[in-house]
KEZA-149892 format. One line per field, with one value per residue (C-alpha): x, y, z; residue number from 1. Coordinates in nm, 3 decimals. Layout:
<nutors>
u [X  ...]
v [Y  ...]
w [Z  ...]
resi [NUM  ...]
</nutors>
This chain:
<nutors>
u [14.588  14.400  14.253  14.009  13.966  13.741  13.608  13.292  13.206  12.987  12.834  12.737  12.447  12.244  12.417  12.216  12.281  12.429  12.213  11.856  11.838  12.103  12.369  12.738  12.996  13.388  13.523  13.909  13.980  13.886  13.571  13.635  13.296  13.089  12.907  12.753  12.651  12.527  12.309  12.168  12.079  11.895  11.921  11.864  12.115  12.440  12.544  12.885  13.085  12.977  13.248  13.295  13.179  12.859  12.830  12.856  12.642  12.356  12.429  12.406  12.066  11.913  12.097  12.195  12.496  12.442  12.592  12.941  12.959  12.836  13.157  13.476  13.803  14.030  13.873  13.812  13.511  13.305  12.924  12.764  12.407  12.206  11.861  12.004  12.284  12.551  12.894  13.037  13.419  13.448  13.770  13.794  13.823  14.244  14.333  14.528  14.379  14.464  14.186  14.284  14.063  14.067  13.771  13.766  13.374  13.331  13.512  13.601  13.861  13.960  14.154  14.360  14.680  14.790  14.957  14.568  14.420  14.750  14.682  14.356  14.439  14.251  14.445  14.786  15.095  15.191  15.393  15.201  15.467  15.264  15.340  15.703  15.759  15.600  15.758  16.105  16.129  15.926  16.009  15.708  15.384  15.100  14.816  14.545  14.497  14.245  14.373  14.674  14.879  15.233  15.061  14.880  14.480  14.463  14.303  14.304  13.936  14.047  14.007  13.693  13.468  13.292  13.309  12.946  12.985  12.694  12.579  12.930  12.992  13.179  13.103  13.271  13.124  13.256  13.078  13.310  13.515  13.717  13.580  13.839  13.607  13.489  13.675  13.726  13.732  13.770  13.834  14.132  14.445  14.416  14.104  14.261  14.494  14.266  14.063  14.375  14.483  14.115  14.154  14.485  14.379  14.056  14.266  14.544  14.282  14.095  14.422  14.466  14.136  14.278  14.331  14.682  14.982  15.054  15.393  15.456  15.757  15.964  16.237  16.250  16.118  15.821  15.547  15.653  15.701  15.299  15.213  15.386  15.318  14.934  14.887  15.071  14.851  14.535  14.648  14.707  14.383  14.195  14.073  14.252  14.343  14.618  14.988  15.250  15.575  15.802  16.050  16.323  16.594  16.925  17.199  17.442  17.468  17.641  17.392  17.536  17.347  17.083  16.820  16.947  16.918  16.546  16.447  16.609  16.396  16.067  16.185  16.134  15.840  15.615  15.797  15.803  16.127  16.191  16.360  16.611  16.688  16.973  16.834  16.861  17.128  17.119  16.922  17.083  16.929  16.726  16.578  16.534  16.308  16.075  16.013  15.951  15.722  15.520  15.484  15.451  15.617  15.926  16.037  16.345  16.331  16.578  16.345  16.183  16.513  16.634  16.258  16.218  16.363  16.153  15.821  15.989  16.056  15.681  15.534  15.778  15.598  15.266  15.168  14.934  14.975  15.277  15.174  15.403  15.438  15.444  15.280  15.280  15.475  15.255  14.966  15.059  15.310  15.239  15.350  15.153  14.918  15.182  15.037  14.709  14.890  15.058  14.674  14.563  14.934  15.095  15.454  15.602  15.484  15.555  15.931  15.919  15.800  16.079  16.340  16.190  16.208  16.614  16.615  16.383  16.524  16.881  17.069  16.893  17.015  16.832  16.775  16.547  16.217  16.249  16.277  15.999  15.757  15.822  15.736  15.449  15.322  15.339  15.136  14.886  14.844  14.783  14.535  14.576  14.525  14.790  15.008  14.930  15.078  15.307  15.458  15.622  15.846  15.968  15.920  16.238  16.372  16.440  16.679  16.995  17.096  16.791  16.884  17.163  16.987  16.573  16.501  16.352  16.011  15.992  16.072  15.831  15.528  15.528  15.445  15.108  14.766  14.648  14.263  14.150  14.062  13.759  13.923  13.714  13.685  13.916  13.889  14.260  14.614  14.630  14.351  14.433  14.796  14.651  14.388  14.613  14.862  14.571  14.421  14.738  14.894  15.189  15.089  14.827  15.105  15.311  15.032  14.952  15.304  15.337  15.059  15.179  15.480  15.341  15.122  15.405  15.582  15.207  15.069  14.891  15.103  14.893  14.952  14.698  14.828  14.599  14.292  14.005  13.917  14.261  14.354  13.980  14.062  14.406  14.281  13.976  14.232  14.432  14.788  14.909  14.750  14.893  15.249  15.202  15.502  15.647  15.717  15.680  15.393  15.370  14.993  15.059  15.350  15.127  14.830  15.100  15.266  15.199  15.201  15.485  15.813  15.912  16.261  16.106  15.816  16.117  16.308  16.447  16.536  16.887  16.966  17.062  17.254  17.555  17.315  17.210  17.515  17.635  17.360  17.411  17.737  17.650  17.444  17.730  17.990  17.759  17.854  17.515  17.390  17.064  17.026  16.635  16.526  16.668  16.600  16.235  16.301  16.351  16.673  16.870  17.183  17.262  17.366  17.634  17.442  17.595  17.472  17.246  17.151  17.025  16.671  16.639  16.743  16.394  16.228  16.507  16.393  16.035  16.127  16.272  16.005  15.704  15.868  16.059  15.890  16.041  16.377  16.513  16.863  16.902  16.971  16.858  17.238  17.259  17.456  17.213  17.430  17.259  17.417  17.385  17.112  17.358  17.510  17.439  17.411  17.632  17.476  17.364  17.612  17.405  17.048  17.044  17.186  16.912  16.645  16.771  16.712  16.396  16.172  15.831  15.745  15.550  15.177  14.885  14.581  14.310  14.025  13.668  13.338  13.057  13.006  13.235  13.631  13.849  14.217  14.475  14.839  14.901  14.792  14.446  14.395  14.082  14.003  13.872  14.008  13.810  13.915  13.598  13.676  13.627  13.285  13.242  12.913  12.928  13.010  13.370  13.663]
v [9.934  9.606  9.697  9.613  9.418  9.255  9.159  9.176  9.014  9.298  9.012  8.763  8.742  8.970  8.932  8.848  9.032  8.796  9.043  8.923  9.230  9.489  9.630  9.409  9.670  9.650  9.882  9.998  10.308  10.514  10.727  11.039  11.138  10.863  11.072  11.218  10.970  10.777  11.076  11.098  10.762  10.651  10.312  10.013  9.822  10.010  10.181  10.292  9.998  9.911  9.873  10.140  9.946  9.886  10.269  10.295  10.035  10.160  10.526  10.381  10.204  10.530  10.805  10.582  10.709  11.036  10.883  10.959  11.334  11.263  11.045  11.213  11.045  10.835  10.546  10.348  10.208  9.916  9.948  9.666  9.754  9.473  9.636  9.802  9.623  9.879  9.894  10.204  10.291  10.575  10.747  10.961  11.349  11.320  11.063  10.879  10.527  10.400  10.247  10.124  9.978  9.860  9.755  9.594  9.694  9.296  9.269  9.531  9.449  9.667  9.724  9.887  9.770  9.802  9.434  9.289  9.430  9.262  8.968  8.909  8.734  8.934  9.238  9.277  9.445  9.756  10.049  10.416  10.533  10.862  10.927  10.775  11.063  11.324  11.216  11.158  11.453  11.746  11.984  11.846  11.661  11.893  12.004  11.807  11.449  11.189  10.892  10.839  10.516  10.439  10.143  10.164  10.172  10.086  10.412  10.509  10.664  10.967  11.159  11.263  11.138  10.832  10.592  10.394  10.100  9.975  9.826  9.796  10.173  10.389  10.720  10.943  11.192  11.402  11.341  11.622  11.865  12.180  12.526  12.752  13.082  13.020  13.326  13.245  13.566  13.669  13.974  13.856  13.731  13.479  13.367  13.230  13.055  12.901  12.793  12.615  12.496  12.297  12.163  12.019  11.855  11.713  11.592  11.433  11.261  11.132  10.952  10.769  10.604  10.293  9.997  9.921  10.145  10.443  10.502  10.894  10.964  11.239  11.439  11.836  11.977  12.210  11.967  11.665  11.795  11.934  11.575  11.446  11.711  11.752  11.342  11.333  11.613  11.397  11.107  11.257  11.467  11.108  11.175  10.853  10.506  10.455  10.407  10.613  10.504  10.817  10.770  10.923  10.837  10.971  11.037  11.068  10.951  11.286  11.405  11.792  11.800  12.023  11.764  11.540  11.829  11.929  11.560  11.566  11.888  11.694  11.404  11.629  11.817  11.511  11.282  11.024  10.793  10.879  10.586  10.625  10.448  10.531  10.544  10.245  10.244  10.329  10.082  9.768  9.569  9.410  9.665  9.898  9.583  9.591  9.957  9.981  9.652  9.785  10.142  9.993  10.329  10.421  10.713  10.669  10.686  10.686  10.860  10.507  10.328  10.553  10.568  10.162  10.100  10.324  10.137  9.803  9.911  10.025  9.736  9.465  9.704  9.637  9.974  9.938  10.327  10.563  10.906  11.171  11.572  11.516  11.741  12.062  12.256  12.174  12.355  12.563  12.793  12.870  13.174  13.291  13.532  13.748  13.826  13.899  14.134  14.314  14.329  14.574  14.789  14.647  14.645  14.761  14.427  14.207  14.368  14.325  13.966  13.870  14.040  13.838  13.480  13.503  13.519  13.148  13.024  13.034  12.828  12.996  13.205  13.497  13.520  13.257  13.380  13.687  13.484  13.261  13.509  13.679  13.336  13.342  13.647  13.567  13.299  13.443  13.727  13.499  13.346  12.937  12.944  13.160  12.989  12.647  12.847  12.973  12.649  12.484  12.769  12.808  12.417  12.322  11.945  11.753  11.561  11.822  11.609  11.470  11.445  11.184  10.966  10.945  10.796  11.081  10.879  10.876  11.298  11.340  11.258  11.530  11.750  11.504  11.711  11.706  11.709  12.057  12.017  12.252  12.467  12.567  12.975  13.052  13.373  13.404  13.304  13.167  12.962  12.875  12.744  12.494  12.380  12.255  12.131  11.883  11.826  11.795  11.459  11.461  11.477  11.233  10.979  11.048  11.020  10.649  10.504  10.619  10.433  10.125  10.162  10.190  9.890  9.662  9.653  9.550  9.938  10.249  10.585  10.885  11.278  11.534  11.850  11.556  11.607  11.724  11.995  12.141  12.170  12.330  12.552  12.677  12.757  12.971  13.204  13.431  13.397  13.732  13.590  13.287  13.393  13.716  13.970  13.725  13.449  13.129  12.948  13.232  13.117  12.753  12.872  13.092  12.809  12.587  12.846  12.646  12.301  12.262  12.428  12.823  12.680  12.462  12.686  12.974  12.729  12.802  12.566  12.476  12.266  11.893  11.839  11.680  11.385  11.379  11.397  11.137  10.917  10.997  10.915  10.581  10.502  10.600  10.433  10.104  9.990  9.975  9.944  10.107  9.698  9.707  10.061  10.057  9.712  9.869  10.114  10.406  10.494  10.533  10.260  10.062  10.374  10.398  10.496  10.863  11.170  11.295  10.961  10.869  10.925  10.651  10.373  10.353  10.332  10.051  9.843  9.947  9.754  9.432  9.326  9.442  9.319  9.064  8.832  9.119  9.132  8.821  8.893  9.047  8.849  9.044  9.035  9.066  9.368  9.525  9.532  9.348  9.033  8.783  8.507  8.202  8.329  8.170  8.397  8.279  8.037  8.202  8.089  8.144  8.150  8.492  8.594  8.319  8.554  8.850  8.743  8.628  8.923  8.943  8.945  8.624  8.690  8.752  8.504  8.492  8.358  8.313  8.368  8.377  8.613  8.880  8.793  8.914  8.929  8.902  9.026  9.082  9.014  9.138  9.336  9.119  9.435  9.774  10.071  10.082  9.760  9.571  9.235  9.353  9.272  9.246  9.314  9.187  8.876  8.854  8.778]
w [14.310  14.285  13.914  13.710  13.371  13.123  12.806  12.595  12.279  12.111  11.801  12.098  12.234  12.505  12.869  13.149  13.467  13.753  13.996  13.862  13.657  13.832  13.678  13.733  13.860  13.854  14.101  14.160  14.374  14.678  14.736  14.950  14.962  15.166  15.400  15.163  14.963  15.238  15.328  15.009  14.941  15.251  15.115  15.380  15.204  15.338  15.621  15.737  15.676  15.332  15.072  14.796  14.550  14.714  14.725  14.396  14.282  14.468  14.316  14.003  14.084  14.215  13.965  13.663  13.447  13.646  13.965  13.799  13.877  14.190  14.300  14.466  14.495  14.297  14.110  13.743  13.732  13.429  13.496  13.289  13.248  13.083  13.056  12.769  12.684  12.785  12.909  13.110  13.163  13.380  13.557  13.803  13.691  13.796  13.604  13.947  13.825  13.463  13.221  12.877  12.608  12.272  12.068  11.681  11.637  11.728  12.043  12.338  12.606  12.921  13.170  13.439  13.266  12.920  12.947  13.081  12.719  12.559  12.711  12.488  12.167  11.948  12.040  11.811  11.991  11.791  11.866  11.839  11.621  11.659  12.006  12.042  11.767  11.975  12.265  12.145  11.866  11.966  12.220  12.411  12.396  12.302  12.536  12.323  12.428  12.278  12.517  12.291  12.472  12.334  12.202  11.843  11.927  12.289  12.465  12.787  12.957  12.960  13.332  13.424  13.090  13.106  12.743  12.693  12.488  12.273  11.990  11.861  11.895  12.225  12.293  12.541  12.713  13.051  13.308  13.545  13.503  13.660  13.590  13.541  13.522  13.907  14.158  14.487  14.708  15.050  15.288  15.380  15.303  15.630  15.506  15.214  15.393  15.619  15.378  15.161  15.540  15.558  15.247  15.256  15.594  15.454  15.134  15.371  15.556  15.282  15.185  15.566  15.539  15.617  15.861  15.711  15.783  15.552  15.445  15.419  15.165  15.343  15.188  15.472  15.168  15.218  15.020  15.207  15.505  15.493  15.419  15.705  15.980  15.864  15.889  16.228  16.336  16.192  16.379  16.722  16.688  16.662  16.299  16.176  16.295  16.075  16.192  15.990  15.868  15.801  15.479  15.348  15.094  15.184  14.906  15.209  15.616  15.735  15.934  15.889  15.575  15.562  15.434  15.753  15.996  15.847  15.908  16.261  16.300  16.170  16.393  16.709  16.588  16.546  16.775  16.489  16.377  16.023  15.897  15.668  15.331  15.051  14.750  14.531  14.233  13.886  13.751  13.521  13.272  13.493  13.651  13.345  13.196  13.517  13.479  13.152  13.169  13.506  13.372  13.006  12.872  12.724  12.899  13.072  13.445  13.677  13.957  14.034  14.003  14.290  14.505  14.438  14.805  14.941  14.814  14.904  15.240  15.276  15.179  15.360  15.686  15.596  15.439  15.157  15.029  15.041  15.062  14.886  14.835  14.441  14.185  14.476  14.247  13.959  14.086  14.370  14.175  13.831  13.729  13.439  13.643  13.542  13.179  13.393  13.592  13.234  13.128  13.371  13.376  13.699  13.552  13.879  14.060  13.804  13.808  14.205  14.166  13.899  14.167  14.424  14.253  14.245  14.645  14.657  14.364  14.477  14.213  13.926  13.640  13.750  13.339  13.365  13.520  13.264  13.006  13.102  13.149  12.822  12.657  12.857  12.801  12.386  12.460  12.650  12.456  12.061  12.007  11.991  11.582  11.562  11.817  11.606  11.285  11.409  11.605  11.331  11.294  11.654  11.768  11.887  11.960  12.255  12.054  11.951  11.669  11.568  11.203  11.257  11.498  11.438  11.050  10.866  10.891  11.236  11.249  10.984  11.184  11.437  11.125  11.059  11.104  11.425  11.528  11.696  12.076  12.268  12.487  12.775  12.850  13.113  13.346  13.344  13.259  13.586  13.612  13.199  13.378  13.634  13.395  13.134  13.398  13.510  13.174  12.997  12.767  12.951  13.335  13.266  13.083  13.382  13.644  13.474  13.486  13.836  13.945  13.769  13.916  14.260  14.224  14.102  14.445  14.578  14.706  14.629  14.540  14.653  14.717  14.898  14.592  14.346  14.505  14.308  14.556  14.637  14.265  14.218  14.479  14.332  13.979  14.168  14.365  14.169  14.146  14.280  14.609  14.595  14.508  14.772  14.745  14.485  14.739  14.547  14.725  14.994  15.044  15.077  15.330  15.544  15.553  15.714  15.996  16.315  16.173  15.981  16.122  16.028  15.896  15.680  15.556  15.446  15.270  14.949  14.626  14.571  14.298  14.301  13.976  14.182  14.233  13.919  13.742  13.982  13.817  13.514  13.469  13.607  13.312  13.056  13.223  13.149  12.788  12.646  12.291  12.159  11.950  12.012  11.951  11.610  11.525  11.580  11.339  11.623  11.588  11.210  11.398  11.708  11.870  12.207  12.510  12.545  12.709  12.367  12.402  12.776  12.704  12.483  12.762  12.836  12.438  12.430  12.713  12.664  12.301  12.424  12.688  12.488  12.125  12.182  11.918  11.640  11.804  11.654  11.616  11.928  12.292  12.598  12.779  13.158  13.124  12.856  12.616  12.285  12.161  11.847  11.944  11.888  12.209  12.520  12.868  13.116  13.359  13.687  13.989  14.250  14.362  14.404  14.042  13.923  14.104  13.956  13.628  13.598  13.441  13.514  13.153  13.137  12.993  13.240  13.321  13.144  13.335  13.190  13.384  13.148  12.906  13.073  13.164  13.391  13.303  13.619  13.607  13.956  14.305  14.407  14.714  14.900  15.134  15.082  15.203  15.490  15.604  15.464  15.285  14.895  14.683  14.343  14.300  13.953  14.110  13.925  14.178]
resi [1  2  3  4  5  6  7  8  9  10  11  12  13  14  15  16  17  18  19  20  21  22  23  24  25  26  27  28  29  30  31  32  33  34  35  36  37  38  39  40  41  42  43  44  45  46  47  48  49  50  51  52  53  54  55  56  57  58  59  60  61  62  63  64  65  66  67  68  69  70  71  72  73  74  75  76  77  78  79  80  81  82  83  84  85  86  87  88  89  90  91  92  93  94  95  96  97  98  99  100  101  102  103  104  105  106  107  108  109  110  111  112  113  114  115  116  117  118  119  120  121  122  123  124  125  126  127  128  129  130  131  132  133  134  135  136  137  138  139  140  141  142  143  144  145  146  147  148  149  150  151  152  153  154  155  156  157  158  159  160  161  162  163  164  165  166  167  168  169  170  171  172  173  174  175  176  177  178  179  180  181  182  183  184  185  186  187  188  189  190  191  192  193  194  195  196  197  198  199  200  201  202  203  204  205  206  207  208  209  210  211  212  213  214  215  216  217  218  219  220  221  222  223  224  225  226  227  228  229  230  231  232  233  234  235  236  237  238  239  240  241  242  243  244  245  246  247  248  249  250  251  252  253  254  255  256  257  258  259  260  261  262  263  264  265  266  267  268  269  270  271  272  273  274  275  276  277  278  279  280  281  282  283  284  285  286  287  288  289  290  291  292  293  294  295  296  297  298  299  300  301  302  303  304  305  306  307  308  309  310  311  312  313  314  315  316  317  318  319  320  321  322  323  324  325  326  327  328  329  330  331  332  333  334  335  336  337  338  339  340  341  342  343  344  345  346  347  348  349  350  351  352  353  354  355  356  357  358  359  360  361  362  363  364  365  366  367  368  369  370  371  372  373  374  375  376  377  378  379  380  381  382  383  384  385  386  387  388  389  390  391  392  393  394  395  396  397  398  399  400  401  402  403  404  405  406  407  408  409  410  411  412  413  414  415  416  417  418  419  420  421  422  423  424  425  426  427  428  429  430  431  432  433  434  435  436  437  438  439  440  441  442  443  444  445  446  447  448  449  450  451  452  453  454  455  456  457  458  459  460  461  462  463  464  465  466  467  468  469  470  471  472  473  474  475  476  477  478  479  480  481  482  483  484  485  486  487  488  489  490  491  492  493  494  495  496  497  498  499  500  501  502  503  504  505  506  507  508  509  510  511  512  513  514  515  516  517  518  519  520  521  522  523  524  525  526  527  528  529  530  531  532  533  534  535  536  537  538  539  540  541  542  543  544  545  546  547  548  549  550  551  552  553  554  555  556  557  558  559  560  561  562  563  564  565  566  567  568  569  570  571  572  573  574  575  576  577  578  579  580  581  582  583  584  585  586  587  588  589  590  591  592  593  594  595  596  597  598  599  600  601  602  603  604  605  606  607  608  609  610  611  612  613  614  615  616  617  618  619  620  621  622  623  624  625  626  627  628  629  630  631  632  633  634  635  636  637]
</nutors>
């Protein structure tokens, strides 16, 4: 993610284009849809090898602002249009590639990173005391996002809406979106699942359009295992040119493991090394700092501490992207077409699809999925006014004792009025599930950071199950189809037989709370202090890290790098424990520990050109994804 970034002084004069009249473009991302747009242009000034962003540029030339819904793939995009003195943001209809803004009504700055609009001097550092309470307090973030960042006033575009800057006012406006009434039907059940199968191959391929190598993140898991066996297949077939580089973290050598003997299986069935990397340890202070500064959230996560190796691996091979399974289970099993099936009196196969999920879901309390649907089925059946009475009554909290460690300010605000939201009209629960699952606060918070994340060990994080056309093609098909017989994923499972091993397609979930609790003792074991979060005014005290406590280790961290001008009293220790300023760290003994240390917390660039500025906080990629060195047609570097 090479990302993009500017600035533009709203009370200065009018900006000349550096194109003799065309519009200056800014263009981060991947276009999956060139063939098309090549067809439809007919434009003498491209042909096959021309860079995305000269694409684009001439879409925007022939279409205008219209171009947007025209564009496929992942991408954030600044159109500067001088003929009438406008600015366009635009993201693609996903969310995989950040954009932040923040504007005064004099000045607006932008960019891919929330640390780029930071960097402008204009822009004042504040916490979105808002959100941190949402996040921290409630039970979970609500469906309704404006572009709330957990920084007060910078945005983010939100996915798939396009914000047009002019005259010292922004308007947003979506420019694409999903359509949860469309059906999708067929004759036959195999027809579905060749249709899903095409899909899945066009999204895999989309992702290995590249002359670098492609890591593939590999677990045996079903999703990861598609990824893998669908781009070897790809690559043997001649549809790509890009070398893979198989990945797995291993919690243990023995190769009698089942995960071990599932990659041995993969091994032989695409005649590819899997190489083999422990996962890296629970992260110190360190490391905590470098995630919370690269995903510039406070969420705890121990998921990148442990995948970090992984990444580093990747790139130290030459891969640029590292594809994964992620976000499979997100869209290809939701389970509320249950409540569709109640609504037309199929009781008997919703009872033989709860009996069913025990056998897949081995580890489960076979409580659960009864449970679940039941709370489903409430909420399908109210309507949302009553659901947003009611909530206040039968919210619970994340945080069990909640009273004794978040100030009473802090708790109050999840009870603050909250603007109402369109909801679009939704054929059924189903397609109502997978909608909000891609339009929702918290998947696109979590699809930012992981991004970030991604980019700050220098590549691209990408997975097929994001792709605008798979997910499109999931809401359309009902559930019952997709979940056949109450198999979880039974159609995803048949549009695989033949590619991806039978062992692998019928296996079950188990659940991995050894490893977990492994790591989570790790982190208690650590004496740590919660200094920062309450200096902040998070927490009531300084608070032990213990167990009621873990998720705060990332709002703590997320406090030091971000605040450290309001932390006065406290002394980031190498351990992470806080200390009194007047005390010294110990001098590093080696070069090594002196490495370590050094966070990269040090302000970005700011570089003028003009009238527009481009703000750099990491390396820039200089090629495209097809290979091509990268233009700026704006003329910015």
């Amino acid at each position: 993610m090479s990302g993009i970034a500017g600035v533009w002084n709203l009370d200065g004069p009018a900006l000349e284009s550096p194109l003799g009249g065309g519009p200056p473009l800014i263009f981060d991302g991947r276009l999956d849809n060139r063939d098309e747009l090549l067809a439809q242009l007919h434009s003498r000034a491209l042909s096959p090898s021309s860079s995305d962003s000269t694409l684009v540029l001439e879409a925007f030339r022939r279409w205008d602002a219209e171009c947007l819904c025209r564009l496929n793939g992942e991408f954030a995009l600044a159109i500067f249009d001088s003929d009438r003195q406008q600015l366009i943001l635009a993201r693609d209809p996903v969310g995989c590639r950040p954009l932040y803004y923040w504007t005064n009504g004099k000045t607006f700055v932008f960019g891919s990173e929330i640390k780029t609009v930071l960097a402008h001097p204009d822009v004042p550092s504040r916490p979105n005391d808002d959100l941190i309470a949402d996040y921290f307090v409630r039970g979970g973030l609500s469906y309704e996002d404006f572009g709330e960042t957990f920084f007060q006033d910078i945005h983010a575009v939100l996915p798939g809406q396009r914000l047009t800057v002019a005259s010292g006012s922004a308007t947003s406006t979506r420019f694409w979106d999903f359509d949860p009434e469309s059906v999708v039907s067929f004759e036959s059940y195999s027809d579905y699942a060749e249709r899903l199968r095409e899909l899945l191959f066009q999204a895999v391929r989309r992702r290995l359009r590249t002359v670098h190598p492609v890591g593939v993140a590999v677990s045996g898991g079903l999703d990861s295992s598609i990824v893998l066996c669908i781009a070897d297949q790809l690559q043997k077939d001649g549809a790509t040119i890009a070398s893979l580089l198989p990945i797995s973290l291993t919690a243990s050598g023995d190769s009698s493991t089942a995960d071990n003997r599932l990659l041995t299986l993969l091994e032989s069935t695409t005649q590819r090394r899997i190489e083999r990397l422990p996962f890296g340890p629970p992260g110190d202070a360190a490391d905590l700092g470098s995630a919370a500064w690269h995903s510039e959230s406070p969420r705890f996560d121990d998921g990148w501490c442990a995948q970090r190796p992984m990444f580093t691996w990747a790139r130290a091979n030459g891969a640029t992207t590292l594809l994964s399974g992620n976000w499979s289970d997100q869209f290809s099993f939701v389970t509320g077409y249950l409540s569709d099936l109640f609504t037309i009196f199929k009781w008997r196969e919703i009872a033989a699809h709860l009996h069913e999920y025990g056998r897949w879901f081995v580890d489960a309390d076979p409580r659960y999925f009864r449970a679940r649907f039941r709370r489903e089925l409430l909420f399908n059946l109210t309507s949302p006014r009553l659901r947003h009475r009611v909530r206040p009554f039968v919210g619970t909290s994340r945080i069990a004792n909640r009273d004794q460690l978040i100030p009473a300010g802090v708790a109050a605000r999840i009870e603050r009025r909250r603007p109402a939201v369109a909801r679009p009209r939704c054929r059924s629960a189903h397609a109502r599930d997978i909608y909000q699952a891609v339009r929702s606060k918290a998947h696109r918070l979590q699809f930012e950071a992981d991004g970030k994340l991604a980019a700050s060990c220098g590549g691209d994080w990408t997975t097929p199950f994001l792709d605008r056309d798979v997910i499109a093609y999931l809401m359309a098909v009902p559930g019952e189809i997709q979940n056949r017989g109450g198999i979880p994923r039974a159609l995803l499972r048949e549009a695989m037989r033949g590619i991806v091993p039978d062992v692998i397609l019928q296996r079950r979930w188990r659940n991995e709370d050894e490893t977990l609790r492994g790591r989570e003792l790790a982190y208690l074991s650590n004496a740590r202090t919660l200094d920062a979060a309450h200096i902040m005014g998070f927490l009531q005290q300084p608070f032990r890290v213990e167990r009621e406590t873990l998720d705060f280790i990332g709002l703590e961290f997320w406090s030091r790098v971000f605040f450290s001008d309001r932390l006065t009293a406290l002394q980031q220790s190498p351990h992470g424990a806080g200390e009194a300023m007047d005390k010294a760290d110990p001098t590093p003994t080696n070069q090594d520990e002196l490495e370590r240390q050094k966070l990269p917390y040090s302000p970005p660039k700011l570089t003028v050109h003009g009238d527009l500025r481009t703000i750099t906080a990491a390396k820039q990629s200089d090629r495209t994804e097809a290979g091509q060195p990268k233009t700026f047609s704006s003329g910015m570097p």
